[in-house]
C-alpha positions as CSV (number, residue, x, y, z in Angstrom):
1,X,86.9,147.4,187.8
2,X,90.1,147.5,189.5
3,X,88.4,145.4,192.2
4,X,87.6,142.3,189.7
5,X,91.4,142.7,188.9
6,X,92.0,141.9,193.0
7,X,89.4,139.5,193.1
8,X,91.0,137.8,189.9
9,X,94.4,137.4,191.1
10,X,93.8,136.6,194.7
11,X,91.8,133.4,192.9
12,X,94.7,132.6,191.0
13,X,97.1,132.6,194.0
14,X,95.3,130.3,195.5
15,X,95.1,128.0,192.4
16,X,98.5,128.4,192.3
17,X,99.0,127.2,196.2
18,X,96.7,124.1,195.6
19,X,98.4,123.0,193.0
20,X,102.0,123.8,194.1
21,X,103.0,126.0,191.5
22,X,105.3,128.5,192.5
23,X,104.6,131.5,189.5
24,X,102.5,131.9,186.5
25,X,105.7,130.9,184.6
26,X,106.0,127.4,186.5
27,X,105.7,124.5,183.2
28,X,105.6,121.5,185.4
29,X,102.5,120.3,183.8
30,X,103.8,121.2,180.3
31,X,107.7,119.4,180.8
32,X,106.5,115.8,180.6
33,X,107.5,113.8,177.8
34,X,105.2,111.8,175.3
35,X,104.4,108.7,175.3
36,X,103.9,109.4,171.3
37,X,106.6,107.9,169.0
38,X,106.8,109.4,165.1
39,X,106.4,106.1,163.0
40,X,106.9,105.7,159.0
41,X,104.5,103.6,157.8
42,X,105.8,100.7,155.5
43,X,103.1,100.7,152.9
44,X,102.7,104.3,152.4
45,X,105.7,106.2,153.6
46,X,103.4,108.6,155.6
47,X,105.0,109.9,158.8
48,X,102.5,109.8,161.4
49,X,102.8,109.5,165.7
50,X,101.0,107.1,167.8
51,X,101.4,105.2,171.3
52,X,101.1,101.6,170.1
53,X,103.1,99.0,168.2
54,X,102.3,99.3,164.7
55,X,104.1,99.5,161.4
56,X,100.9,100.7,159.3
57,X,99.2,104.1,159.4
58,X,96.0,104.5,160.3
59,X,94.8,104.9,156.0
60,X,96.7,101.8,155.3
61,X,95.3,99.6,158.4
62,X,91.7,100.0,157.2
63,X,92.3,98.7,153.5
């Protein structure tokens, strides 16, 4: 077993090299921003995130 443990983090190291991470700890993926915005919808009041320009949540845009 404590060969699979090797095999396991010698995989992971080069993982780690291809994609320029640094440590298991490194967040660079994780530390971008969203491109989602919290709206309140006017008809409603609902609270609710999306990505595009709208005023209405999703409920309220289908009646």
């Amino acid at each position: 077993m404590g060969n699979e443990v090797d095999e396991d983090k010698a995989f992971e190291q080069a993982l780690k090299g291809k994609m320029g991470w640094k440590c298991s700890c490194s967040l660079e993926i994780v530390d971008k921003e969203s491109s989602l915005k919290t709206v309140q919808c006017k008809s409603c009041g609902k609270n609710f995130k999306t990505n595009r320009d709208v005023d209405l949540c999703f409920d309220c845009e289908k009646k």
